[in-house]
N, C-alpha and C positions, 0 to 999 in steps of 0.2 A: 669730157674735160680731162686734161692730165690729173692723173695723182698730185696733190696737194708737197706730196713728198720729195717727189721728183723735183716739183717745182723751186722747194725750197733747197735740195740740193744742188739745181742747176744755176740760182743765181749766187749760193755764195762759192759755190767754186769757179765760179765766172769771176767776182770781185776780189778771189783769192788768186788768180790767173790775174787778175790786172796788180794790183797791190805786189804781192810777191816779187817779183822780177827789179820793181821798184827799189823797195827797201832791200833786197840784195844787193843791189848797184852802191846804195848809200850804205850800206857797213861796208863794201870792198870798197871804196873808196875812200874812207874813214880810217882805214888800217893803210890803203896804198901810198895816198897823198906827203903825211909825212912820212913816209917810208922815202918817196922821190925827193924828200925835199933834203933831208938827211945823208943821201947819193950824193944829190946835185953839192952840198956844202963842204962834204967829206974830200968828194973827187975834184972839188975849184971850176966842176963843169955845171954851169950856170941854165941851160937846157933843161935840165932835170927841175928844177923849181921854177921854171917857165910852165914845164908841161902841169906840174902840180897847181898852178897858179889858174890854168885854162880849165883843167876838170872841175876846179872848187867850186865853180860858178853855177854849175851843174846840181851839187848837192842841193841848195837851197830849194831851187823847182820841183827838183824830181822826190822828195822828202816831200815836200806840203803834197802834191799829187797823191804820193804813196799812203800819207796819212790820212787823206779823204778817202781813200777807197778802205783803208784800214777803218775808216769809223762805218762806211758803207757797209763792211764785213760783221762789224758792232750790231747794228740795224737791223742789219738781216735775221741775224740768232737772236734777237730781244725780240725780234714780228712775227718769226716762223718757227722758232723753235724756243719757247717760250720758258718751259722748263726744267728744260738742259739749263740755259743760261740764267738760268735762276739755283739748281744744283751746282753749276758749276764756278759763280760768283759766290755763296755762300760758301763754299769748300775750300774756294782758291783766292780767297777777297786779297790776301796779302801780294800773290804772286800778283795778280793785277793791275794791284796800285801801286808795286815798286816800278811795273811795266811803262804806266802812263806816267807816273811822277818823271821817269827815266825820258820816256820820250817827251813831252809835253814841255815840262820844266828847268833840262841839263842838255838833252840831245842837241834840240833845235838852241838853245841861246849858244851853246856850243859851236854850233855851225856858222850861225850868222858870224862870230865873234872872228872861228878864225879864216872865214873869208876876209871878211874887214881890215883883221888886222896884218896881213900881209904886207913887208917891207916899211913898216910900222912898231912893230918891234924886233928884237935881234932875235936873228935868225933861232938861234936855239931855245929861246925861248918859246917862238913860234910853233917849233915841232914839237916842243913840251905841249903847251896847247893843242895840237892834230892829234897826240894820241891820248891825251885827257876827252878830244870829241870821240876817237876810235873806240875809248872802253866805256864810253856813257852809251855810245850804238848799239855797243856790244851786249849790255845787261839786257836790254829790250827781248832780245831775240833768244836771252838763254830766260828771262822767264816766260816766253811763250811759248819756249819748247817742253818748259818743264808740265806745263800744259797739256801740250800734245802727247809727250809721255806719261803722262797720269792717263792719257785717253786709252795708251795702246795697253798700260797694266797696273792699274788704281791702287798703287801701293800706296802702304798707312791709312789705308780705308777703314770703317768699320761701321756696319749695319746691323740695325737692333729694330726690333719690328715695335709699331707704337699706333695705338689706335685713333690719336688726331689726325696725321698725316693722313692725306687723302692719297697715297701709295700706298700707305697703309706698312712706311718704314721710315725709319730717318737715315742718313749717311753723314758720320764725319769723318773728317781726313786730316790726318797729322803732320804739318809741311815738312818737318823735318825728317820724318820717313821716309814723306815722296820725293824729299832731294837723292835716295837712296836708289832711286826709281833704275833698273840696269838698262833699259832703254836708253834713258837720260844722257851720259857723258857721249855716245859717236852719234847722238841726233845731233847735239851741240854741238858737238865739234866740226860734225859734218855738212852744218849749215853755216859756221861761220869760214870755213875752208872752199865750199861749194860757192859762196857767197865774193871770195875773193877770185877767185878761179874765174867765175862769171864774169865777174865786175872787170880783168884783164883781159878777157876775151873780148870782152865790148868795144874797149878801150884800145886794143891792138887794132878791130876791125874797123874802127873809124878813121885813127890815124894812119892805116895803111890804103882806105881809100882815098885820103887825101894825097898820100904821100904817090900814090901811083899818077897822080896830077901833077904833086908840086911837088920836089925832090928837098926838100928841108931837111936840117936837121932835127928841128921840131919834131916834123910829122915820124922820123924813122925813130927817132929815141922813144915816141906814144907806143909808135909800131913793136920794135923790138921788142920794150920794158913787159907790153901788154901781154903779145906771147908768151915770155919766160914765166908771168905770172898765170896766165894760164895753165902753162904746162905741169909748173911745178905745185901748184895747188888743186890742180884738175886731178893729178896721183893721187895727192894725199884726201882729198874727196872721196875720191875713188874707194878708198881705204876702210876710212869709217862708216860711208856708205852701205859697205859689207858686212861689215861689223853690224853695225843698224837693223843690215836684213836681219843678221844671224840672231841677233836679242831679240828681235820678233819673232823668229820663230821659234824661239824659248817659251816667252811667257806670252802672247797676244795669240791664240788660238786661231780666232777668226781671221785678222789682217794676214796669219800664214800662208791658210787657205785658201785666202782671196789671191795673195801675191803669187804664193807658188801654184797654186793648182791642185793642191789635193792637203788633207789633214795633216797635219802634223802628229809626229809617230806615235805620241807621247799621250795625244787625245783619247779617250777612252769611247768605243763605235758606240756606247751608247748614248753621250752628249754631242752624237752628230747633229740629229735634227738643231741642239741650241746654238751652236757653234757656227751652222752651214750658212757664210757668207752670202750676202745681196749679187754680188758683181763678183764673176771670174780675170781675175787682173793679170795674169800670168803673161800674158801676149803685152800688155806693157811692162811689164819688167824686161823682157826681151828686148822689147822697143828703145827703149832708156838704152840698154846695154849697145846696141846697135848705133845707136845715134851717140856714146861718149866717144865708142871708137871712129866712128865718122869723124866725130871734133878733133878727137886728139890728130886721124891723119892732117886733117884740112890744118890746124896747129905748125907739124911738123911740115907741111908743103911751105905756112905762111913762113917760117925760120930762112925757108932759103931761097923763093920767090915771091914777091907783090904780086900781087892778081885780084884785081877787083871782085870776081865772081867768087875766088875763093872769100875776100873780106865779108861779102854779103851773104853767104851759106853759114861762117862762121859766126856775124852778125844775129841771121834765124835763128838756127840751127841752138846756139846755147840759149836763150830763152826758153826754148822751146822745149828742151830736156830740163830746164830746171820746171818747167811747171806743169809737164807730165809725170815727172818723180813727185813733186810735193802733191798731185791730184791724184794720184796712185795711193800713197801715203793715207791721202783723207779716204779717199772712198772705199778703202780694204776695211775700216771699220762697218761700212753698212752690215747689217743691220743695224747694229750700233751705234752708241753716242758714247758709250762707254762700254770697252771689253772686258766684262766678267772674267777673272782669271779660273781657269779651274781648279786650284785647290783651295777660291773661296765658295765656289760652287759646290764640293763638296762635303766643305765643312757648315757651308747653311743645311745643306741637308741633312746633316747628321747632328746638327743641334735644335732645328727649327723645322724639317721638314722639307719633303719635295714640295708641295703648293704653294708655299711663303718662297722657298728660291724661286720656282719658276714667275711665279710675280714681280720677285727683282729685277730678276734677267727680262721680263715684259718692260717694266717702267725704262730701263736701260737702253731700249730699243728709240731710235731715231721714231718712227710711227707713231709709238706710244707719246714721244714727249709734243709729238705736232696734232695730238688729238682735237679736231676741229671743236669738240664740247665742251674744251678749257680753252681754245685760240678763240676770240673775237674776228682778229685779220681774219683766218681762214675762214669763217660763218660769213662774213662780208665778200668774199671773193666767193665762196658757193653760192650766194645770191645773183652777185652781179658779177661773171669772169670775165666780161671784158675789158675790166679794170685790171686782170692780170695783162692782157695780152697790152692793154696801154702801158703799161708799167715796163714790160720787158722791150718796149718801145722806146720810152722815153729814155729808160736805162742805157739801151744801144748807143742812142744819139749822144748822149751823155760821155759815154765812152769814147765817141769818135772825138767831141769838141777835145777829150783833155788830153787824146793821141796829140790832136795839133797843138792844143800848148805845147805840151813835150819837144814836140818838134821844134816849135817854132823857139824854145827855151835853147834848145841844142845847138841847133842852128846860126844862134847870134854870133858874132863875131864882135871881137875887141878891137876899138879902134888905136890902141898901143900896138906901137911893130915887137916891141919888146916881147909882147906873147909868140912871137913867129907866124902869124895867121895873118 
């Protein structure tokens, strides 16, 4: 039977590979929309808030889709990793609930509203509205990174050993510390630039296979606007990207290791064994690298010819580095669930002892928190596994029906000429 472990890492970075690409799409589009519609008003060129008008329709589907696999992602860490997401709701309950208040209650009425209210109220009112939806988008995605950066270096942490705890420690964390988190501002940054970058590329590739059909103005102004927005936020991704790596490999010992390939200088050979990364990731970082400059040429080709093959590479191709970089991202923590920094590793030990650290660093470990003796799920699927392999079945299928929504959401066509379609 597969490791239990595996298994639980293969399905949620499966549901973070669907989800992701999603809600990328819906904050670049959230920032784009009134960006077009604010062009089209300024320049008296009426196209531009056509085009804006034709993508709105989009957010609504692709956002409920996004949020089902985002609660799918929920599911997973509360069935298979039971104790993390019990550490890390107790730690982070605020950033959470600003998360879901943000999505749940502001994002989506947001959305619906100013689909609806198009040519319904005056225009600038309107774009007041798009980017009142852009920065309710926006909160979502900077408290789940604030998240992910506590993951890669738990600042404001603090552990004290305590003899109820069945770790046999307690952790709290000070939010306000860990907004200090240095990882924190080029993950943000880099996922809301990354996020528009994407969401342009998409958007240039669809309208320019249309446009290689149908010569519109429509379809060339999607086409163009898309590109430039790719190109010019594909840089600046590019940027903090870097950045990103480089505060990793500051303070997150192991995600270094895993990314670059070998320790970090700073690491001391005797906290090898704790530090030595699940997964060699090196050859994707490569990868990523490989495939932005692939984009950016196919980018610069699409600036000055339409070519279907090119729209359709460009179409793959940027998904596909964004959710290789973000599965890179997740999996350079293996072992981990949370990266111990070393100079709290060496201050447990020198107040509390080698034994009691390395029991941290144990309970920390991804392994440790899916211990089948505390998971229920996992004692059930050790009895009966061909409930897993139904599950990864039924999953699949699952998958496929809500590709065809997708599609078939994308798909629609407006029966007003006024859209240009």
């Amino acid at each position: 039977m597969v490791s239990p472990v595996i298994v639980a890492v293969a399905l949620i970075a499966w549901a973070f590979s669907v989800h992701l690409p999603l809600v990328y799409t819906v904050l670049g589009l959230g920032w784009l929309l009134p960006t077009l519609e604010l062009i089209g008003y300024r320049s008296g060129r009426r196209v531009y808030v056509d085009v804006a008008h034709g993508l709105s329709s989009y957010l609504i589907a692709v956002y409920a889709i996004g949020g089902v696999f985002g609660t799918i992602v929920t599911v997973f860490l509360a069935g298979l990793l039971p104790v993390f997401t019990n550490i890390a709701g107790v730690l982070l309950w605020p950033v959470w609930g600003v998360a879901i208040v943000f999505g749940v209650a502001i994002a989506l009425p947001f959305i619906g509203f100013y689909n609806r209210t198009f040519g319904r109220v005056s225009p600038m009112r309107h774009i007041a509205i798009g980017y009142g939806m852009a920065i309710a988008l926006t909160v979502i995605p900077a408290m789940f990174r604030l998240v992910f950066a506590y993951i890669n270096y738990p600042v404001g942490t603090s552990i004290t050993p305590s003899s109820t705890s069945n770790t046999g420690f307690t952790l709290s964390v000070n939010v306000m510390e860990a907004l200090g988190n240095p990882t924190y501002p080029p993950l943000l940054l880099a996922t809301i630039f990354g996020a528009i970058a994407m969401t342009g590329v998409l958007v240039s590739s669809i309208h320019g296979w249309r446009y290689a059909s149908s010569r519109s103005e429509y379809h060339e102004v999607g086409h163009r606007v898309g590109n430039m927005v790719g190109l010019i936020f594909g840089v600046l991704y590019s940027i903090f990207a870097f950045w990103y790596l480089y505060t990793v490999y500051q303070y997150s010992p192991t995600m270094a290791w895993s990314i670059f390939g070998y320790p970090p200088s700073y690491l001391p050979s005797a906290f090898y064994s704790v530090y030595k990364p699940t997964f060699t990731l090196s050859w994707m970082l490569y990868m990523n690298i490989a495939l932005g400059l692939i984009i950016l040429a196919l980018l610069l080709i699409s600036l000055k010819v339409v070519s279907r093959p090119v729209e359709a590479l460009k179409l793959v191709l940027t998904p596909l580095l964004m959710d290789s970089a973000e599965l890179m991202n997740g999996l350079a923590h293996m072992p981990y669930a949370v990266v111990p920094p070393v100079s709290a590793a060496e201050a447990l030990i020198k107040t509390y002892g080698l034994d009691f650290t390395l029991n941290v660093a144990k309970w920390l470990t991804v392994s440790q928190l899916l211990t089948p003796e505390i998971n229920a799920l996992l004692n059930v699927v050790s009895v009966e596994p061909g409930l897993l392999v139904g599950s990864l079945v039924f999953f699949a299928f699952f998958n496929v029906l809500l590709l065809y929504v997708i599609y078939a959401a994308l798909s629609w066509r407006r029966t007003t000429t006024a859209m240009g379609v």
